[in-house]
Structure formats: C-alpha cells, structure tokens
N, C-alpha and C positions, 0 to 999 in steps of 0.2 A: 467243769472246774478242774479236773483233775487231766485233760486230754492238755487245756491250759497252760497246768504246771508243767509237764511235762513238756511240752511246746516250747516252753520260755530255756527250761533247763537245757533241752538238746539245742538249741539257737546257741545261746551262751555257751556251752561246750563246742560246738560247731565252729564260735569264735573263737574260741581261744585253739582248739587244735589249728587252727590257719594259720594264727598269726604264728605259734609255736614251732610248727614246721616251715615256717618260711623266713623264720629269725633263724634257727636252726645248723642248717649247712652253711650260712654265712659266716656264723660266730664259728662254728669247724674249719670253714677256710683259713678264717683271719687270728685265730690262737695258736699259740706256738706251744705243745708239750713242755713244762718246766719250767716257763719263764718267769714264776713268781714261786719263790719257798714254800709257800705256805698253802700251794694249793693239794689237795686231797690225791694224793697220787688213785689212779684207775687201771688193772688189769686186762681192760677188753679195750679192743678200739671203739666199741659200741657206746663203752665208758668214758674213753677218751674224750670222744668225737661229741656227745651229747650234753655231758657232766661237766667235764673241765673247764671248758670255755667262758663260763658262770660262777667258777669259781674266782674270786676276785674280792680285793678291797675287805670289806667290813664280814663278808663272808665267813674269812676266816673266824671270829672271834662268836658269832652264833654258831661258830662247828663246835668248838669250844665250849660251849655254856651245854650244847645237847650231848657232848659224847661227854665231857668230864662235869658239868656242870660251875658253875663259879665259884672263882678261886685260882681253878688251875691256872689259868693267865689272868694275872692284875688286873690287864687291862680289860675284861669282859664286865667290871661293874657299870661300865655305862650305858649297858645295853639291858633294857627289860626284857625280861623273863619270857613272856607268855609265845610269842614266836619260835624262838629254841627250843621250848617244852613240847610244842604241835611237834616241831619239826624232830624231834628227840622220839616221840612215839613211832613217825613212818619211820623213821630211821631203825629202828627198834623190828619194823616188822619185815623191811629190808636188809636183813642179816647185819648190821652196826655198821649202813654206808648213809653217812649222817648229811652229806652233800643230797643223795636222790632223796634221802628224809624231807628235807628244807625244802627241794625244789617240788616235791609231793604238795607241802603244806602251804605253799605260795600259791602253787598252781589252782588247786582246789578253792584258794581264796579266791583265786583272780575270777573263777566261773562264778562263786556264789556273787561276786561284788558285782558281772555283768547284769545276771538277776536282779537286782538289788536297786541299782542304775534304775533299769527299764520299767522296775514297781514306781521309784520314787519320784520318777521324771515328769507324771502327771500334775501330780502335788505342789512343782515347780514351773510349772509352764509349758510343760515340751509333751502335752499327752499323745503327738500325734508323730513325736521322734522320739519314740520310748527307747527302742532297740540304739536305734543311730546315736543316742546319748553316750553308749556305753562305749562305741565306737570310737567316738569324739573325744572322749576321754582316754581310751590309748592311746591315741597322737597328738594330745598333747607333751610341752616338753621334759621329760626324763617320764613318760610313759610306759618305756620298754622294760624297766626295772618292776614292773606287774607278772615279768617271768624269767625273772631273777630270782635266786634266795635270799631274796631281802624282807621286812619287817612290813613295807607298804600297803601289799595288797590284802594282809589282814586285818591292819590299825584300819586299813578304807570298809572293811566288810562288816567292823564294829561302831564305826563311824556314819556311815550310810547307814544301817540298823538303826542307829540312835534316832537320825530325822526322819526315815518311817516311822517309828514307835512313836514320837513327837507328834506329826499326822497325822497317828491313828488316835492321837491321846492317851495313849499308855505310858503311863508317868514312872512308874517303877522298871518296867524294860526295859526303854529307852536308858534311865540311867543305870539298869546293869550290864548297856549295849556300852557305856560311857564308861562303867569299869573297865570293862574288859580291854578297852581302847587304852587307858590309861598303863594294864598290865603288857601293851603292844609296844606304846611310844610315848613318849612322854608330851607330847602334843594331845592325848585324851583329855586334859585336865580343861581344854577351850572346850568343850563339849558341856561345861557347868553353864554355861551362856546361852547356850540355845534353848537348852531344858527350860532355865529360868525363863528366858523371851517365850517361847512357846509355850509355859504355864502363864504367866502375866494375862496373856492373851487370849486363854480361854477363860482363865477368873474373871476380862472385864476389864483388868489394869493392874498396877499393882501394888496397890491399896488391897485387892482384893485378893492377890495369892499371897500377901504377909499375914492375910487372916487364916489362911488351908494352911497350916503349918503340917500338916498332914502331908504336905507333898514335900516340906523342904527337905526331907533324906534324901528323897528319889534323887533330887537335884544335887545331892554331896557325894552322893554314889563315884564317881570319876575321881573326887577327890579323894574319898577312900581308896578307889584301886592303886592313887598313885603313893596317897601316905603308905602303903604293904609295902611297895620297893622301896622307897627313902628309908622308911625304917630299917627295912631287912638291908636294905645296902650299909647304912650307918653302923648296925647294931652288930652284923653276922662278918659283915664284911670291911668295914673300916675305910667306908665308903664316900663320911664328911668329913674334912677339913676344920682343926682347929680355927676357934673364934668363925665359924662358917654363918652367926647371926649379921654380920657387918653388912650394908651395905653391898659394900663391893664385891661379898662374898658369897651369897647365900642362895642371888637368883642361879650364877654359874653352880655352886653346888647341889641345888637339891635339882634346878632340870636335866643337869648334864651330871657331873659325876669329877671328883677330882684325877680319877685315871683316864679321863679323855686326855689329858698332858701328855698322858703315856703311848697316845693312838697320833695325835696330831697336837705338836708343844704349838702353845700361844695361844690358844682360843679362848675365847671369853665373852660375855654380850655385853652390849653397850649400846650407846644409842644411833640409829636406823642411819642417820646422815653421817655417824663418826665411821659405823662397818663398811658402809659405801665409799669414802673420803678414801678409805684402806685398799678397799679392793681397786679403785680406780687407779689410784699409786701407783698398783704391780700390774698394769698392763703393758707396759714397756721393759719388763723382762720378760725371759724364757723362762718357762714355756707357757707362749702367748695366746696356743689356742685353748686351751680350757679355762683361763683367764676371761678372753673373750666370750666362750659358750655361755659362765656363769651368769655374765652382766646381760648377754644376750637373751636368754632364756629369761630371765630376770624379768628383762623389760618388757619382754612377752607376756608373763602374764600380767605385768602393772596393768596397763595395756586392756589386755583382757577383766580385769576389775573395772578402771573409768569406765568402757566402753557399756559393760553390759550394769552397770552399778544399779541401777532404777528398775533390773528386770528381776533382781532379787529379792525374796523375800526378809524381811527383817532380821530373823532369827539366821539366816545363811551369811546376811552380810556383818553381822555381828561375830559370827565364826572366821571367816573369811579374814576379816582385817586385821584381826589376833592369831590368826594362823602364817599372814603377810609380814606383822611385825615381829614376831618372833625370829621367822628366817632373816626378815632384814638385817635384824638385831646379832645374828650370830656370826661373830668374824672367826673365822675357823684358823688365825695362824698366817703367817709370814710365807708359808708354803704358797697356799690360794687362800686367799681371803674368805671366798664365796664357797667354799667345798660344799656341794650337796644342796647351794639353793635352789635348783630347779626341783629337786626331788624333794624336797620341803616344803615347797609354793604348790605339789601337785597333790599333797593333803586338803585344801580347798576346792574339792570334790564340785562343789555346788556351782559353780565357773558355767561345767561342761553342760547344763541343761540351756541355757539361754542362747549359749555356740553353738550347738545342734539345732536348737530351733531358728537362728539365724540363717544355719547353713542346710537346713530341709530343702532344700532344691538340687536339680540336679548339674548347673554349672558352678554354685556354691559348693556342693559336695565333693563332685570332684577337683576345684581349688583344692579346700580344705583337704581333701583324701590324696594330693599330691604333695602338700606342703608337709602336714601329717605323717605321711609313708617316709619320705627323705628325712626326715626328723627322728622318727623311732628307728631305720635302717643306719644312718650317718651316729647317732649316741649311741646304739648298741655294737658299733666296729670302735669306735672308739670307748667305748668298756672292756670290751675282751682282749683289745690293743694295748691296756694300758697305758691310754694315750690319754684317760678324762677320769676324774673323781666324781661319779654321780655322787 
C-alpha cells in the first residue's frame, strides 16, 4: 500500500516537473523584463527568467492580499482568501518573495490534484486511464494556468476531495472538502449539489435523506465557507453595495464583489443567451484574438458536455451544468465580454474522465496529446505576452 502511495505521488510529481520545465524557457523567451507595472520586480536572472513571466493579470491582487492582506488595494475584496493565505505562508518561509510563495502553493496543489484525478477516475469510469485522466485534464483549454499563481489548482484539489469523499461516503469531509473550496472561489458553493445527489442516493431517494437530517450540515458546509467571506467582506471590508437584496443586485454582489468594477468596469451576470448576444457583438473589434480564444474554447467544452453527457454520473452532471452556467452567465465588461471563460469552464473537472477514456488508445492519444500540447503551448505565450486574459 504504501510502495503504492509513493508510486502515485512520484508519477504526479514526475508530471508536473515536465510540463513545468518545458512551459518554462518558453515563457523566459516570450516575457519582456517590465512590461506590466505591477509585476514583482526580481534580483537574479534565475528570478527574472522563472518568476516573472507568471506574473500577470489577477496575480497581482493575491500578491496583495498575502504580503499586506485586504484592504491595502480595494480592489482585492473580490478575491477569496484561502489561496493568498497558503500562498502568504511559502512566501513567508521564502524570505517575503510572495510571487515564489503563490507559485510554491499552486504548484504543490497541481501534484496533489494529479493524485487526486488518478484515485477518482475509477469511481467515474476511466479505472483503466487513471494516470492519463490527469494528463487529459492539463490540455484541456486554459490548462496551463495549473502552473500559474492562480486560485485553480487548489479550488480543484478541494473540489476533487469533495467527490472522493462523496465515493467513499464520507459525508462530513466531503463537505469540509466543500468549505474549503468555497474559502478558494466562489464556485465552491455548487459543491452543495452533489453532496445532496450523492446523499439522496445512498438513503434510497429523497424522501429518504430529508428523514437523516443528521447529514443536512455536512451538506451546508460550502455554504458556510462562503457565508465567512460575504460576511467578513460586507462587515470588515465594505464589500456590499447599498440595497445589494434587489434582484438585480445581489446575485453580482455576494458572488463577485462590488470592487470587481474596480478590476474590470461593466461586469455583471445575466442571462447565458444575453452574455453571449454580448460577447459575439465584439468580435469584430480589436483585439479579435482573444475575443475569438474566449468563444472558441467556450465551444470546446460545450462540445465536450453533449458529447460525453450520458457518460457522467448524476451528481458530476449536476455540478457540471451549474458550473457551465455561471461562466456562461458572467459578462465580464465592454473590454472582453468572455474574460476568463475558458478558465471557469475548466472547474468542471469531471469532463476529463470520459475524454481519457475515449482517448485510451494510442492514435487517440496522440490526436488528443497533439491537439492538447498546441493548446496549453499557444495560451501560455499568449499569457506571458499579454496578448490573452485567461
């Protein structure tokens, strides 16, 4: 058992140093020293050449939250907490270099979440592509941000948590896997759905788990972690907006934050067919390629949902579609419409077991491992370029 764990863990580490060293010199090619304010200046070229090129976009405002915590900039209320905080500790024991902190804390996640993949993938269909699941899932689209300093690849490692525990039938860890997600990204709060379909389903129906009232906490747990930030945003930080109960006001406020105006003006959700109507608008301005990436990647995984829909289990596709319409739902602004939908569509984790086991062979594989490789190569020169808003 334990030659096992050890087995799974050095694979999964084995993975990730590949991919990490072979994204690596690219992004040090294609980064220019200084070309955005706000990146973390570095001393060494070793600094330059590794650290910089990553730093980017939403980066800045988790440097923020871990080296002065919130407040210091407005606009960090819209970011939860618990990513900054890991990433505030490595930081912490790499002399206050809060950039190598973050990418310490991503990193680490991205290995546990390869783990994690390869346990859950039997459970899903794919026992005999456990490893290649986890694979499949980094090429998909905006994959590459699993080793970046971003929030993803821990909200996924609490996430994935949640449906082993589910699994295993552990009803309480599961939903303290569902807090934790919740204290990640505010997409933990779909995690109350699967809990509930996967308790429904072992009481029988559910008739039978409104009688376990015993388990309804487990199942509120996500919601607890996220009422902590709304409060603490609201209460500490001044974080809702007057009359924020209205309609039109309440869902943008409590998911998002009224200082996302301050990160990106215009945003707001609305419904799936109005954000689309929006985004399809500005593809005939400039700049038309990350325009296009958003709608493209988009449709990729719509795509990916029809296709494999019937290979998923109930409780995944339940996640899934509420994970779909949220992103659908969010128009990010006059800028780009779609900012960040592909890296929101790649929260429905549960996709990559059915595509692995489609692509278990070996001229499916390497399709897929070529289509894949250009995809996570092509988004991360176009991240460091500042040429694309994941």
């Amino acid at each position: 058992m334990k030659n096992d764990v050890f087995r799974r863990i050095g694979w999964a580490i084995l993975l990730y140093a590949a991919l990490r060293l072979g994204l690596a010199p690219v992004a040090a090619t294609i980064a220019t020293p200084g070309q955005q304010k706000d990146m973390q200046p570095t001393s060494t070229a070793a600094g330059r050449a590794l650290l910089s090129p990553w730093d980017r976009w939403d980066v800045e405002y988790y440097r923020s939250i871990a080296a002065d915590g919130y407040g210091a900039v407005p606009k960090t209320t819209n970011f939860h907490p618990l990513y900054a905080w890991v990433g505030r500790v490595f930081g912490w024991l790499t002399g206050g270099n809060w950039l190598l902190g973050l990418l310490i804390a991503s990193g680490l996640a991205t290995i546990t979440l390869y783990v994690l993949l390869a346990r859950l993938a039997p459970a899903h269909g794919a026992p005999g592509a456990a490893r290649w699941s986890a694979v499949v899932f980094t090429l998909l689209p905006a994959g590459f941000i699993l080793y970046a300093p971003y929030s993803e690849s821990l909200f996924l490692v609490c996430a994935v948590g949640c449906f082993l525990c589910l699994h295993q039938g552990r009803w309480w860890l599961a939903g303290l896997m569902g807090l934790l997600a919740s204290l990640v990204r505010q997409q933990g709060i779909v995690l109350c759905l699967p809990i509930i379909w996967e308790m429904a389903q072992a009481a029988g129906g559910w008739r039978a788990v409104i009688r376990r009232w015993r388990w309804w906490p487990a199942a509120a747990l996500p919601l607890v972690g996220f009422a902590v930030v709304v409060l603490y945003r609201s209460a500490a930080l001044g974080g809702l907006p007057e009359r924020w109960w209205l309609p039109q006001n309440w869902v943008y406020s409590l998911l998002i934050s009224p200082a996302a105006q301050d990160v990106v003006p215009g945003q707001r959700f609305t419904a799936p067919w109005t954000a689309l109507w929006l985004a399809l608008g500005q593809l005939g301005t400039p700049p038309t390629l990350p325009r296009w990436l958003d709608l493209i990647t988009g449709a990729i995984y719509l795509l990916l949902l029809i296709v494999f829909w019937r290979q998923l289990r109930p409780a995944a596709r339940a996640y899934c579609v509420i994970i779909y319409l949220l992103a659908f739902s969010y128009h990010t602004g006059t800028l780009f419409a779609y900012m960040g939908l592909s890296r929101h569509l790649l929260l429905a984790f549960p996709l990559a077991f059915p595509l692995a086991r489609w692509s278990d062979s070996g001229p499916r594989r390497l399709l897929l491992g070529l289509i894949g490789g250009c995809l996570l190569l092509g988004q991360t020169v176009l991240y460091v370029a500042h040429g694309w808003v994941p």
